[in-house]
Structures are given as C-alpha cells and as structure tokens.
N, C-alpha and C positions, 0 to 999 in steps of 0.2 A: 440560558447563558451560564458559563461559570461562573462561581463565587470568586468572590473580589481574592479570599486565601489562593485560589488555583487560578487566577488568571496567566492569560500566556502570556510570556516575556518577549515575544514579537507579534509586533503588529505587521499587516501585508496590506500597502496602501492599496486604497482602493476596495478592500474587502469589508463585508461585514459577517457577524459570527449570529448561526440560527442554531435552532433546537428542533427535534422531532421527537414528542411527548409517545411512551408507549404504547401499544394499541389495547383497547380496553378486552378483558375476558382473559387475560393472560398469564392470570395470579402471580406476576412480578418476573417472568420469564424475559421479559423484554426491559430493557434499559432505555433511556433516553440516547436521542442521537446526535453528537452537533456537528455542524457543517459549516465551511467558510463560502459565502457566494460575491461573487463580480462579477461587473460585464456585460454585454448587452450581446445577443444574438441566441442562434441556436444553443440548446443546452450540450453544455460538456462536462462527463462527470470525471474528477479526479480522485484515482485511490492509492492509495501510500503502498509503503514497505513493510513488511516485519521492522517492530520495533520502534516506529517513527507514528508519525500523527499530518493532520494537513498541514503543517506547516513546510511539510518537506519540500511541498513545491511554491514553496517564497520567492524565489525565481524565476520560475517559468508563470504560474499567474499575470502578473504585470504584462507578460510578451505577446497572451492572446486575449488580453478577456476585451479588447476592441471587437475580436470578433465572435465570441461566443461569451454565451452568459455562465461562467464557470461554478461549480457546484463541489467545494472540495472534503471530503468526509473524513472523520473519524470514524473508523473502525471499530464494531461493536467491543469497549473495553478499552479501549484506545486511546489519544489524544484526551480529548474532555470530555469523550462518551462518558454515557454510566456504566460503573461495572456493576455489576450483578450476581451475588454471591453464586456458586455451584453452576453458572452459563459455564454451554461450551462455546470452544474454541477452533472448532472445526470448519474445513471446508464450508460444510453445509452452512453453519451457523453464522459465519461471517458474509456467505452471498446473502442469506437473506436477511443481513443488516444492508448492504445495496438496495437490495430489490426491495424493502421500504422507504428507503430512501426515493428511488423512480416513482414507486407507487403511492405514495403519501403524499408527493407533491404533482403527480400525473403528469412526467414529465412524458415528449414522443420525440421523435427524432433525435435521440443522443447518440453521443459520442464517448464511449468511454475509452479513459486512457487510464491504464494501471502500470504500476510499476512494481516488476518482484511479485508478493504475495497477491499486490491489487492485481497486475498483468492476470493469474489466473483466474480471480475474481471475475474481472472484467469479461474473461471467455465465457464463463459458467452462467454469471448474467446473463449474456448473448448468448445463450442455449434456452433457458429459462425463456426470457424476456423478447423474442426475435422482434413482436409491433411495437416495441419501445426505442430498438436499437439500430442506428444509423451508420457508426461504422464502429470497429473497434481497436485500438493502437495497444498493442500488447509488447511490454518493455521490459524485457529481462524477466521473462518467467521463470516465477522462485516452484520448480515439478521436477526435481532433480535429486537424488542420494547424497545429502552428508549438507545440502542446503547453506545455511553459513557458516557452518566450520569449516569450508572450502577458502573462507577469509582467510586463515594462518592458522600457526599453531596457536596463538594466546584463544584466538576463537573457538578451536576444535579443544582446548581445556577447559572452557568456562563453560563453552554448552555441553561439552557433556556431563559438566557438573553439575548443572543445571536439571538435566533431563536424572540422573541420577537419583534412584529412591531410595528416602531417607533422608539426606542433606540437601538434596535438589532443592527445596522450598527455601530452605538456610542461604543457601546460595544464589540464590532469583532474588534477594532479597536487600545482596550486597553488590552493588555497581560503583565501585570505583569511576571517576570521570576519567583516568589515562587509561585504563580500561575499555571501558566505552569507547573512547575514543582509537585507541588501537583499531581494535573489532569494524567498525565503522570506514575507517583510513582503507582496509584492506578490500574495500569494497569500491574503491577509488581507484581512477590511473593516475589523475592528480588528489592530492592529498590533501593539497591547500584550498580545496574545495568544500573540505569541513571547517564550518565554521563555529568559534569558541561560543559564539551568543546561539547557535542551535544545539550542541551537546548540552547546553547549561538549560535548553527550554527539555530536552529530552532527560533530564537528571530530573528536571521540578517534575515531570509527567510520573518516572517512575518511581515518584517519593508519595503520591497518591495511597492512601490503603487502600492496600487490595489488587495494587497493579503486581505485584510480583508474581501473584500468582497468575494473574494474565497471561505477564511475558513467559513465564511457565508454559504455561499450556499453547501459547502463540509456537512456541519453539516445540511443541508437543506435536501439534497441528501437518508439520511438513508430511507423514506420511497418508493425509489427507487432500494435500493438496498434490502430491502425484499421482494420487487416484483421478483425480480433476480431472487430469487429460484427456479423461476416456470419454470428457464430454464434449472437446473441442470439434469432432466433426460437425457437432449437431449444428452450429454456430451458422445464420443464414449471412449476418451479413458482411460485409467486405474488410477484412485482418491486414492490419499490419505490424509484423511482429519486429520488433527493434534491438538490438544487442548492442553492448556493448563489446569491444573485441578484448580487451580484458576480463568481463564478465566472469562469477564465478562457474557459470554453465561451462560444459567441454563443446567441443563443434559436434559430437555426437549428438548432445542435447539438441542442441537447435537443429541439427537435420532429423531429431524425430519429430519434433513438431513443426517443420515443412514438411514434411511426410501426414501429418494427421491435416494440416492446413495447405493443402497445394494448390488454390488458391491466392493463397496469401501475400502480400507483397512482403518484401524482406532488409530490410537495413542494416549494414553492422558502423557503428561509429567506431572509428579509427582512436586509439590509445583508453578510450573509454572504458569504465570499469561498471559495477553494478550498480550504481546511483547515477543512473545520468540524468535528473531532473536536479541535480545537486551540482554537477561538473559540465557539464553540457543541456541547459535548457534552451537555448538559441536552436539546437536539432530537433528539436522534441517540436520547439515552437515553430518553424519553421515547416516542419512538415503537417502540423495541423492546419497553419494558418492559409498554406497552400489549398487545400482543400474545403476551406470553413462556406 
C-alpha cells in the first residue's frame, strides 16, 4: 500500500488498493505493482494513459464493476508503482508489468480495456497472453508520430523539451499545474471534463522522486510503441477498437489499424477527444456492460 506521505487524494467508492510484491531472483529489476480492484464477476483489467495512474478511470469503475470484478493498474513507475532506479520504459517493459499483473494473480477469462498507451498494451497482452484473454476494447491507441504534441502547441513545446538532451531531465522535472492542465484539456472535446481534484492527484504523483525521470522516458517510449503494432495481428481474440472523433489520431491512423485488425469491431464517439474514460465513460460502460 502507499505511505500515508503518498497516499492518493481520491478515493473510488467501492474500490480497494493491492500490491504485487516483486518476483524473487531479479536483483531489484522489478518494482512493486499496485492496483485498484471492484466488483464481482468476470475479470476486467484496466490500463491508463500516458501520464495518468488508475485513478483515471474514477468514472467509468462505478458503471461496471456490477458486472465484472475490475482490476485497475498502475503502470510500472506510474501511479503508486515502485519506480526503479535505470528501469526501462518501453513497450516491452511496461506489457510485462501487465502480464504480471494476469500472471501473479492467475487471472482467465479477461477483458482488457486500455486507453492511449494501455490501448496498445492491452493488444500486445493479447498477443502474449491469447489463454488468458477474453476479449480486448482498445481505446484510442497512442502508435502514432508526434503522439501528444498532437495536443497543441503548449504540448509539442514542453515535450519536446522534455525529450531534449541536456535540459530534458531539468524540464521533466518542472510541471506547472496550468500547464498540465493545458496539455491534458487538449486531449478533450469537452474540457470541463478535467477535473481540478484529479490534475492536483496527478501533480502529488509527479512530485514523487524519481518520477520525472519516468515521465521522461514514458514520453521517450512512443517510438516503441509504434513498433507495437506489428504485433496486433497476432491478437486471437475478438478487438474492439474505440476512438474518439476528435482524437489526437488522423483517420489514416485508425484505417491502419482496421487494416491490421479486420476483424475488429469499430466505434467512433461523436465530439469525443483522447480521454474518453474522462468525458465519456457511460460509452465505454455501456458497451462493456452489453457484453459482460
């Protein structure tokens, strides 16, 4: 559990908060993992954005966990994970903070649902993992060029300051909250859908030591996760890829990936932007619940 100094400043009724202890033989390569779980039924796992932690889906939780027993992660480094001095932050490294997550609690039948970075997670999972995985709802897959500087210009100047060597680290280091919040907005078709008590839970996360250089290398990571794709045909079982129509993807993006998943079912929410577990969870909940 977190220390009482890092505890998170929202609670999500109904939830409680675990840990997954590293696995032994590792010599410190692995961090501890924590998760929010609710709910009674099949398992369904949820994985975040760039940048965000399980709290992100503080709204859509409540809407299904009647029907599924939800499992919401922090991302290796993330949220209230451990971080881990010299861990990467790669594709690879962040699925198989997942695929501990399945495997350490021997989950079958799931569901995962990502959103942005988890979206390709959640594919790569279901490459990996096909007798684990039930179906998979893939929500705004962040496997795209320029990733969130596609927010605005305040965004495409901070990351690339960010990414910048030499000051990059100086800079991952200094987060402004109208900043943030900016950045974040533009990822919205409604605005007013960020709310003031979750940029302030996302400001305590990356005042953590050690998280800067995280969000560093998290924002490093996008050209790994376009590689990703090349794993989505592997994917046995049945995709639903979701978009927002504001989304920072182009409609090129998303007809490449119905082209690699043809297959797939496909939804675009109408005025939606790239958080729609933030502005639209009733779609999200809605079409899990149909199916649970």
């Amino acid at each position: 559990m977190p220390s009482h100094e890092s505890r998170p400043t929202i609670h999500i009724p109904g939830t409680t908060s675990h840990t997954i202890a590293p696995r032994a033989g590792l010599d410190g390569r692995e961090g501890t993992l924590r998760y929010l779980k609710a709910g009674t039924g099949a398992p369904l796992v949820l994985l975040h954005t760039v940048r965000t932690q399980a709290e992100h889906f503080r709204l859509l939780i409540p809407l299904i966990a009647d029907h599924y027993t939800v499992y919401a992660l922090d991302l290796p480094g993330m949220g209230y994970s451990e971080i881990v001095p010299g861990a990467s932050y790669d594709e690879p490294a962040m699925r198989a903070g997942v695929e501990r997550l399945l495997t350490e609690l021997d989950l079958h039948d799931v569901t995962l649902v990502g959103e942005s970075m988890g979206a390709v997670l959640a594919l790569t999972t279901a490459a990996d993992l096909p007798e684990r995985i039930r179906r998979v709802v893939a929500v705004n897959t962040y496997d795209f060029r320029g990733g969130i500087a596609r927010s605005g210009l305040l965004a495409r100047v901070v990351i690339s300051g960010v990414l910048a060597p030499g000051v990059g680290p100086v800079i991952a280091g200094v987060e402004p909250k109208p900043a943030l919040s900016k950045i974040l907005q533009g990822g919205l078709g409604d605005r007013s859908a960020l709310r003031e008590d979750y940029v302030d839970e996302l400001l305590q996360v990356g005042s953590r030591p050690g998280y800067p250089t995280v969000a560093r290398a998290v924002y490093q990571s996008l050209p790994s996760l376009i590689a990703a794709r090349s794993r989505y045909p592997e994917v046995k079982a049945p995709v639903h890829l979701v978009y927002g129509e504001k989304d920072w993807s182009r409609p090129s993006d998303r007809q490449a990936n119905r082209q690699l998943l043809p297959a797939a079912d496909f939804t675009q929410v109408p005025k939606a932007g790239h958080f729609i577990a933030l502005e639209r969870p009733d779609v999200l909940a809605d079409l899990l619940n149909a199916v649970a």
